[in-house]
C-alpha positions in Angstrom: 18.0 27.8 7.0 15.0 25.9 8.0 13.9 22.5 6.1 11.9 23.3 3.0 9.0 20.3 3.3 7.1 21.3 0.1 9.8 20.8 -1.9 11.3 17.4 -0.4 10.7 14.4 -2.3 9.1 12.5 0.7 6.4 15.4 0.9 5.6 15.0 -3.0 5.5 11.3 -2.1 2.7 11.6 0.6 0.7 14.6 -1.0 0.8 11.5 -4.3 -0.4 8.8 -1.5 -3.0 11.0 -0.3 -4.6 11.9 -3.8 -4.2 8.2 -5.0 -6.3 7.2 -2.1 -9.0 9.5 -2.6 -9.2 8.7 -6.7 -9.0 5.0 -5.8 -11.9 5.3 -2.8 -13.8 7.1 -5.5 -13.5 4.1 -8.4 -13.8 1.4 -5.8 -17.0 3.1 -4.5 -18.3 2.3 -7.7 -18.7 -0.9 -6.7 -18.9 -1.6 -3.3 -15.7 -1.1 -1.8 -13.6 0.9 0.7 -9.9 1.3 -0.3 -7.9 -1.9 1.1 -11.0 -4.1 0.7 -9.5 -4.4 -3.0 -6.6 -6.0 -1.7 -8.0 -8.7 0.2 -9.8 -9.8 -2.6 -7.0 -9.7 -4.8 -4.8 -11.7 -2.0 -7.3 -14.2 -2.2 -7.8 -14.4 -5.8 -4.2 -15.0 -5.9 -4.2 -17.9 -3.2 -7.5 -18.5 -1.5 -8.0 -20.3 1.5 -5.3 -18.2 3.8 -5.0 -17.8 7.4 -6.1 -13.9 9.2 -2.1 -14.2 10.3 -1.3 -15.0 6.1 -3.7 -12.0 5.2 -2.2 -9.7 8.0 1.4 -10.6 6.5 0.2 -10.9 2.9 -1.1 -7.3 3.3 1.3 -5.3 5.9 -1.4 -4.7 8.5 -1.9 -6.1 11.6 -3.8 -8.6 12.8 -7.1 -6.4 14.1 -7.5 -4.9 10.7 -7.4 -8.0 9.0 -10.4 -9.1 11.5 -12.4 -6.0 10.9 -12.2 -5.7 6.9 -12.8 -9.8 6.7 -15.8 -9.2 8.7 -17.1 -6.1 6.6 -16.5 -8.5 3.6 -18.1 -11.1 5.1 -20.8 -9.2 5.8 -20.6 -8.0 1.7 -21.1 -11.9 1.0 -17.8 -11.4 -0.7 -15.7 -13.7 1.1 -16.7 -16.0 4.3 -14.5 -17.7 7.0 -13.8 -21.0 7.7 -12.3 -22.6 11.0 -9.8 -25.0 9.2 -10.2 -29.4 9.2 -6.5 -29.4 10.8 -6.6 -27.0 13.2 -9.4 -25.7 14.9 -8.0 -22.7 16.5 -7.3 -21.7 13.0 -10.2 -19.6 10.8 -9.3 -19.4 7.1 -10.5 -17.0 4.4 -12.3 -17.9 1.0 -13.6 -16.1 -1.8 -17.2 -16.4 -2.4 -18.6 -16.4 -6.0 -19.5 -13.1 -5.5 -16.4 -12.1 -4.2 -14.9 -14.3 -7.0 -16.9 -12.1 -9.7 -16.0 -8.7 -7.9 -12.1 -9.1 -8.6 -12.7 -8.7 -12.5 -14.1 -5.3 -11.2 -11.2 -4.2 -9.2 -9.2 -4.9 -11.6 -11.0 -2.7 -14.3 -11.4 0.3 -11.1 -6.9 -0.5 -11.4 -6.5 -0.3 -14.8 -8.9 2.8 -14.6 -6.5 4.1 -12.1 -3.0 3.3 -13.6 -4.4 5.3 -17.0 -5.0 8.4 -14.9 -2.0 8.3 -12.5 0.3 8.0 -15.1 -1.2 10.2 -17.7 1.5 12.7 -19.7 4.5 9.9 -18.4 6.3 7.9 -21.2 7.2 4.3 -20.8 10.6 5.2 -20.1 9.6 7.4 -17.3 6.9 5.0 -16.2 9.4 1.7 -15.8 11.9 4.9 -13.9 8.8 5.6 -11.2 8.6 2.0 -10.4 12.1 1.5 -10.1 12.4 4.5 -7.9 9.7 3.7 -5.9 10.6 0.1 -5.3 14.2 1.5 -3.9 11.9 4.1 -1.7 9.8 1.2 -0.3 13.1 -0.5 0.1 14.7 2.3 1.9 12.0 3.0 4.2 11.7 -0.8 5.1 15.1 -1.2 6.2 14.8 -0.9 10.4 17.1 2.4 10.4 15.3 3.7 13.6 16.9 1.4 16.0 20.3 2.8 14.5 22.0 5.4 16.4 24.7 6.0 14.2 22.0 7.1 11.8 20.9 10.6 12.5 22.1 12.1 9.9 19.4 14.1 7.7 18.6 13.3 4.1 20.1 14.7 1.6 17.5 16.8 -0.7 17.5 18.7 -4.1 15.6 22.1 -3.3 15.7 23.7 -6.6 19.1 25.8 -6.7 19.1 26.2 -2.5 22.8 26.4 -1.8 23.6 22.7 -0.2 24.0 22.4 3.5 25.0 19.6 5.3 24.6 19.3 8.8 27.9 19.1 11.0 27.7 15.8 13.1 28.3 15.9 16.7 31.5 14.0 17.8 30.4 11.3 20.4 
């Protein structure tokens, strides 16, 4: 029987990703931003001052995408670079007052956000999500494709499908 996608927890997962990018673009339009723009902000809100290698890490992108959404938020006046007094190879980020001012709004467009996402779920099922989600992130983190003993396929719940389990290959 072939692998029913639509009803696998991972495709739920990215259909969610997919409309919680598109809401978020829309509230973060609102006031100047592309999605991930919020994040820098908030990153330097919580420690200003950081290297593009800090932000790159900080944020789980690489290094060229760091460049590019400093630059358009440069550009913004929202935050501006600085080659560092220690280290002159090194460029650090800061929060203008602008940029400063703007984080008050992302975190209203977030709030905004959160109330719609989790509309109809119950405290108990909201605390659940998040516990569920971190143990996803968790799972999917974990360097498993450099594993050949792992090629086994998940195990899914497809609604009252009979349960099959692939037969492994001896090696």
């Amino acid at each position: 029987m072939a692998f029913n996608y639509k009803k696998s927890v991972t495709f739920r997962l990215v259909q969610a990703a997919k409309a919680q990018r598109a809401r978020s673009g829309s509230h973060l339009m609102r006031i100047g931003l592309h999605p991930g723009q919020e994040l820098v902000l908030k990153v330097l809100a919580d420690s200003d001052g950081r290297t593009m290698s800090q932000l790159a890490l900080a944020l789980g992108v690489q290094p060229p995408t760091v460049t590019k959404m400093v630059t358009r938020l440069s550009a913004q006046g929202y935050v501006r670079r600085q080659v560092s007094d220690t280290d002159g190879r090194l460029a650090r980020v800061y929060l203008t007052d602008e940029g400063r001012g703007l984080v008050d709004n992302v975190d209203r467009a977030w709030k905004r956000l959160e109330r719609e996402a989790m509309s109809g779920l119950d405290d108990k099922d909201r605390k659940k999500l998040r516990k569920l989600l971190r143990q996803i992130e968790k799972n999917l983190s974990l360097s498993l494709d450099n594993d050949p003993e792992h090629e086994s396929e998940p195990e899914t719940d497809t609604d009252n499908e009979p349960e099959t389990k692939p037969k492994l290959a001896a090696v």
